[in-house]
The first five atom37 places (N, CA, C, CB, O) and aatype in JSON, in Angstrom:
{
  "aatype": [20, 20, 20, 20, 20, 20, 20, 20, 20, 20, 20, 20, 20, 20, 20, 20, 20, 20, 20, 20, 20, 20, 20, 20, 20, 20, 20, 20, 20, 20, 20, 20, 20, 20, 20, 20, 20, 20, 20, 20, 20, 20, 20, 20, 20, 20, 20, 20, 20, 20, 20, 20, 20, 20, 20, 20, 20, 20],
  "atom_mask": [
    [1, 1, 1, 1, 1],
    [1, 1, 1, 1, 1],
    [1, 1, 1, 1, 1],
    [1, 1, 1, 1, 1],
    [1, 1, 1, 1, 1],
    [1, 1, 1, 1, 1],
    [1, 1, 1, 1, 1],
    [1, 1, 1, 1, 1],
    [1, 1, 1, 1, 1],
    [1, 1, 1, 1, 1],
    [1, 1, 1, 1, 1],
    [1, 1, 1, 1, 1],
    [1, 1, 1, 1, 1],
    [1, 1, 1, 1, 1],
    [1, 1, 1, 1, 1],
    [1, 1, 1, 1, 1],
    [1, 1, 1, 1, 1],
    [1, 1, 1, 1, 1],
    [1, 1, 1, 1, 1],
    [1, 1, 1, 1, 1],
    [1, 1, 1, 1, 1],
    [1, 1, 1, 1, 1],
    [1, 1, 1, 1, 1],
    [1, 1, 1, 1, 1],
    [1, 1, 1, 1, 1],
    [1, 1, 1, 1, 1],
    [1, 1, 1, 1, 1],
    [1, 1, 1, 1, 1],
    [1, 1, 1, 1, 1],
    [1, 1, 1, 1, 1],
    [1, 1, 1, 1, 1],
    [1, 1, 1, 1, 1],
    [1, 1, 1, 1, 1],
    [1, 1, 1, 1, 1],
    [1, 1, 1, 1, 1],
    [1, 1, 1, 1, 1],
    [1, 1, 1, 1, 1],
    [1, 1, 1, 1, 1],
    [1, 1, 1, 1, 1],
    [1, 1, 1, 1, 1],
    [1, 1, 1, 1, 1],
    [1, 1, 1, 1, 1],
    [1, 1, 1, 1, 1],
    [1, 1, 1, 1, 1],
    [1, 1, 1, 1, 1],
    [1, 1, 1, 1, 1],
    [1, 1, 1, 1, 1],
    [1, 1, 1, 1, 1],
    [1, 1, 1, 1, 1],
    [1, 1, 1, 1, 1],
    [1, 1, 1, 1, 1],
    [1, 1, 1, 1, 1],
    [1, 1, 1, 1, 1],
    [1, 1, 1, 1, 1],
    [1, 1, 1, 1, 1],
    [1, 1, 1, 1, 1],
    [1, 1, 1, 1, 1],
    [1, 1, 1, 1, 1]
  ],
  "atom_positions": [
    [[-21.34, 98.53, 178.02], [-20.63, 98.46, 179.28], [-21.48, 97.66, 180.27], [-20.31, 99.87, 179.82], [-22.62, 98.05, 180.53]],
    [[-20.99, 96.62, 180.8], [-21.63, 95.84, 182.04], [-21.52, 96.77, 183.43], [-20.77, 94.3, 182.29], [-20.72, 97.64, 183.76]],
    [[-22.65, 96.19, 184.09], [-22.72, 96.48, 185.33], [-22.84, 95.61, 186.6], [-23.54, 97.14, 185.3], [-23.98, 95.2, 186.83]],
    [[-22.08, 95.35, 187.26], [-22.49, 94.22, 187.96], [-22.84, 94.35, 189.06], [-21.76, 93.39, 188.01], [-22.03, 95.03, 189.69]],
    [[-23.97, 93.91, 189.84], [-24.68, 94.34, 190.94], [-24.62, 92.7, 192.18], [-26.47, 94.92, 190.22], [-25.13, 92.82, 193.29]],
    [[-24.2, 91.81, 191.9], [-23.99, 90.69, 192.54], [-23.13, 90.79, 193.43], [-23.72, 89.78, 191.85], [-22.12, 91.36, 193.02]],
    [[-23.07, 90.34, 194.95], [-22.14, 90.49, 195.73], [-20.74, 89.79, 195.86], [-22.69, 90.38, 196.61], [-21.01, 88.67, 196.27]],
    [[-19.73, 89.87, 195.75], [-18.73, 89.6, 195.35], [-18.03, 89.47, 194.22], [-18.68, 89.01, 195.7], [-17.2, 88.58, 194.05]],
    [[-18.41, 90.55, 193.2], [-18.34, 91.1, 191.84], [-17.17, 91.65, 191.87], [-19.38, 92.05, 191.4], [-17.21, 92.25, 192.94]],
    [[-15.97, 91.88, 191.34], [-14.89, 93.06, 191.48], [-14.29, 93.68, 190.1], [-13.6, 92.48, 192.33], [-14.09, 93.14, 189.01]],
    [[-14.14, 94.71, 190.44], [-13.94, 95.43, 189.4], [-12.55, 95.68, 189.51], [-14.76, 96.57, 189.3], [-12.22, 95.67, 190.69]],
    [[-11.33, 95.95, 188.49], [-10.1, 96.35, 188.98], [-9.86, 97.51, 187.83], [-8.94, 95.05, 189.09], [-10.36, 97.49, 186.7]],
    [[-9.28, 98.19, 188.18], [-8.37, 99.52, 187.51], [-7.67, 100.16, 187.86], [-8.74, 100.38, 187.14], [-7.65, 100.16, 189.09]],
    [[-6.5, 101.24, 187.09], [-5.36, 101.87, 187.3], [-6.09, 102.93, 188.39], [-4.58, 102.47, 185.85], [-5.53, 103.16, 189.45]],
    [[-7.57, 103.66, 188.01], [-7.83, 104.75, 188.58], [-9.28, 104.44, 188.36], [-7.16, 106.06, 188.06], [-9.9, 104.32, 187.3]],
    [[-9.81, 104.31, 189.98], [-11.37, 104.03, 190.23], [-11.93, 105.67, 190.63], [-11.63, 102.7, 191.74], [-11.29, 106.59, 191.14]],
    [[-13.14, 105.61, 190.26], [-14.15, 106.57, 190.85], [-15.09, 105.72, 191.5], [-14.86, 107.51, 189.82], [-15.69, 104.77, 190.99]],
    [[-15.2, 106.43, 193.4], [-16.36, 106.17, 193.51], [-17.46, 106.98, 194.1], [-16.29, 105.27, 193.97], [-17.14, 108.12, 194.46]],
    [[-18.76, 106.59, 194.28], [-19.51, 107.91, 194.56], [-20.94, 106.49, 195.9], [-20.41, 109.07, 192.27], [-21.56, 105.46, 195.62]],
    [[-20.81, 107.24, 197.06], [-21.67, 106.86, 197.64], [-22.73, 107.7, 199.1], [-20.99, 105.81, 197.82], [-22.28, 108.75, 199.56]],
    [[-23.46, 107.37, 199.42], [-24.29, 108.43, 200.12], [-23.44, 108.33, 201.22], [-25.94, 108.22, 200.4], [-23.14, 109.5, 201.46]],
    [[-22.78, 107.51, 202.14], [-22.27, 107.74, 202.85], [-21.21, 106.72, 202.7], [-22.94, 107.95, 203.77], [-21.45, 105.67, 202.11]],
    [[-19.49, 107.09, 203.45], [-18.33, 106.33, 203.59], [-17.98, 106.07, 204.89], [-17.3, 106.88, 202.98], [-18.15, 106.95, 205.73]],
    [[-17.51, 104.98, 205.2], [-16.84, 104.38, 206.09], [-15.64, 104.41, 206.16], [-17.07, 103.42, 206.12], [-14.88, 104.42, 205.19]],
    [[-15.21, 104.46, 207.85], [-13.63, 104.72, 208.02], [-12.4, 104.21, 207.19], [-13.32, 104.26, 209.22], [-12.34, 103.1, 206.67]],
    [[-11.68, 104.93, 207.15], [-10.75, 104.73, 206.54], [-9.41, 103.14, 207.0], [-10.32, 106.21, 206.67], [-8.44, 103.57, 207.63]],
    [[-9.34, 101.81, 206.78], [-8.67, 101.22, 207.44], [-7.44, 100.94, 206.1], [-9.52, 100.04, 208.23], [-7.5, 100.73, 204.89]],
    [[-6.09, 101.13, 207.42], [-5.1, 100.45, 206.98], [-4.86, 99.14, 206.75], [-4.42, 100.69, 207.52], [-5.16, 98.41, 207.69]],
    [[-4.24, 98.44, 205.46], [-4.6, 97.11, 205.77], [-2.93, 96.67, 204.71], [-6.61, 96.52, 205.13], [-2.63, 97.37, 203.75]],
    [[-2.23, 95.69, 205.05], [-0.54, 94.84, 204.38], [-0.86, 94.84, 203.29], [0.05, 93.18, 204.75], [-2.04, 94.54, 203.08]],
    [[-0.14, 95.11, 202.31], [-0.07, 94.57, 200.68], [0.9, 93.53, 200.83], [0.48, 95.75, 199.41], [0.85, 92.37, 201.26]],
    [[1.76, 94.23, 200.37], [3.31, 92.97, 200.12], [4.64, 93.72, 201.11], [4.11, 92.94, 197.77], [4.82, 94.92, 201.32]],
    [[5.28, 92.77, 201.51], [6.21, 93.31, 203.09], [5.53, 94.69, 203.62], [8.2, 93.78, 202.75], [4.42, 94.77, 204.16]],
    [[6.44, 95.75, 203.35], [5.96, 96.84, 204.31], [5.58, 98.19, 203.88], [6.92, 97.05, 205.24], [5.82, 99.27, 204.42]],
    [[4.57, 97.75, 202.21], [3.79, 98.46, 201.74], [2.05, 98.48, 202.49], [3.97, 98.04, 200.36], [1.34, 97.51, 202.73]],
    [[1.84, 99.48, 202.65], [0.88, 99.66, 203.08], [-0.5, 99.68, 202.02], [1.2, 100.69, 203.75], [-0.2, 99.21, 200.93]],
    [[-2.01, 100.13, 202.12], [-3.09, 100.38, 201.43], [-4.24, 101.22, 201.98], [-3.49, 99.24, 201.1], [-4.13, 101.74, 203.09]],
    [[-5.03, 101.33, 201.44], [-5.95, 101.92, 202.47], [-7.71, 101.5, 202.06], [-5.64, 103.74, 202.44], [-8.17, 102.32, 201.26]],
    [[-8.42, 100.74, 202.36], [-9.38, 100.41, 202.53], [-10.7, 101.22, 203.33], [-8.99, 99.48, 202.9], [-10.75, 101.74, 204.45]],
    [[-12.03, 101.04, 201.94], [-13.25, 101.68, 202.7], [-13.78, 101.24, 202.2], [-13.66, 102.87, 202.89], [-13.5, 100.53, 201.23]],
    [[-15.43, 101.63, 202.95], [-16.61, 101.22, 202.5], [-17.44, 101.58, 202.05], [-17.03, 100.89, 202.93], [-18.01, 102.42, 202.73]],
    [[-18.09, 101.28, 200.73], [-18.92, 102.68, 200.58], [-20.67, 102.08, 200.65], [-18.44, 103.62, 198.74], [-20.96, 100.96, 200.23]],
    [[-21.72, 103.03, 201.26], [-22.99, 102.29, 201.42], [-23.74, 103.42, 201.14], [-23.32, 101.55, 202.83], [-23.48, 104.61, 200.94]],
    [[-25.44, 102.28, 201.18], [-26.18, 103.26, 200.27], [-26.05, 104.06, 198.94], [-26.34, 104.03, 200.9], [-25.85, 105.25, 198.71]],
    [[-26.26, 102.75, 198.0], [-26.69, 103.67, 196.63], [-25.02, 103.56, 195.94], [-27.37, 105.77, 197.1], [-24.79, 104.49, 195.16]],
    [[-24.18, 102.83, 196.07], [-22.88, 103.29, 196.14], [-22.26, 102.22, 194.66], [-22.12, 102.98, 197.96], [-22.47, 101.01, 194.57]],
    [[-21.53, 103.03, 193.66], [-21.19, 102.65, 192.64], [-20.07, 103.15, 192.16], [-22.0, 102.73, 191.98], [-20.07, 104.38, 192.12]],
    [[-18.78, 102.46, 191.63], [-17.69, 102.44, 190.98], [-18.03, 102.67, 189.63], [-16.98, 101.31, 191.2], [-19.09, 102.32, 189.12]],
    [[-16.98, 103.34, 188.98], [-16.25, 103.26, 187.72], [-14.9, 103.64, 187.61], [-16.85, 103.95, 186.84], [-14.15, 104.4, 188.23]],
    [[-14.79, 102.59, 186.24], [-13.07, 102.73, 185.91], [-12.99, 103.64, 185.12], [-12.25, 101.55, 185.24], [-13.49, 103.75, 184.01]],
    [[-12.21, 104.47, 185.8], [-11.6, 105.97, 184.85], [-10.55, 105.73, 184.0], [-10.94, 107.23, 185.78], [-10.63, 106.1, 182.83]],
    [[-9.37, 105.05, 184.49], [-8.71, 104.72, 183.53], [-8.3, 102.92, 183.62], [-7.54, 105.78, 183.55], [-8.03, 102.58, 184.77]],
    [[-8.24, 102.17, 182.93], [-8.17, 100.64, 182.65], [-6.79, 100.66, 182.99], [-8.57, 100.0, 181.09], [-5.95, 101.5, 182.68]],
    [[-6.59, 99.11, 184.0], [-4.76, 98.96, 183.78], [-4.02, 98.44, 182.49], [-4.16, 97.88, 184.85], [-4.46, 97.88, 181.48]],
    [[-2.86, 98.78, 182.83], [-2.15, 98.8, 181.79], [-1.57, 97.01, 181.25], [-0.97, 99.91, 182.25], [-1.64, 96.45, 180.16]],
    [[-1.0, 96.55, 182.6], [-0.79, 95.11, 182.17], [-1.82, 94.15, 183.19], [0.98, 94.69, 182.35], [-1.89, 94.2, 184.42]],
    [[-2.45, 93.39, 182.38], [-3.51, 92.75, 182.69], [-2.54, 91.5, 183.03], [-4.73, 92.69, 181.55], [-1.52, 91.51, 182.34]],
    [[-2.66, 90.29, 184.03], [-2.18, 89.2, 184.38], [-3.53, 88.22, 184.11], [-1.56, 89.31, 185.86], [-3.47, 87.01, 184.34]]
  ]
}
């Protein structure tokens, strides 16, 4: 399993875990028309994994 530690690295999946020492506010931010999302930040020490992989890859 890779790990990637480079800044602007992204990871995508159906269902992320993440774990960090501290989180940042929660912001609303547009998907597509008048679906919404929700965006944060995570700092210090702070690392993803994919729990479960998506299903259709583009």
């Amino acid at each position: 399993m890779s790990t990637y530690t480079k800044a602007g690295d992204t990871i995508k999946g159906d269902k992320i875990i993440a774990e960090a020492r501290q989180i940042g506010k929660i912001v609303i931010i547009n998907k597509s028309g008048k679906h919404k999302a929700q965006r944060i930040s995570l700092k210090d020490n702070a690392k993803c994994i994919i729990e479960r992989e998506l299903r259709f890859i583009k």
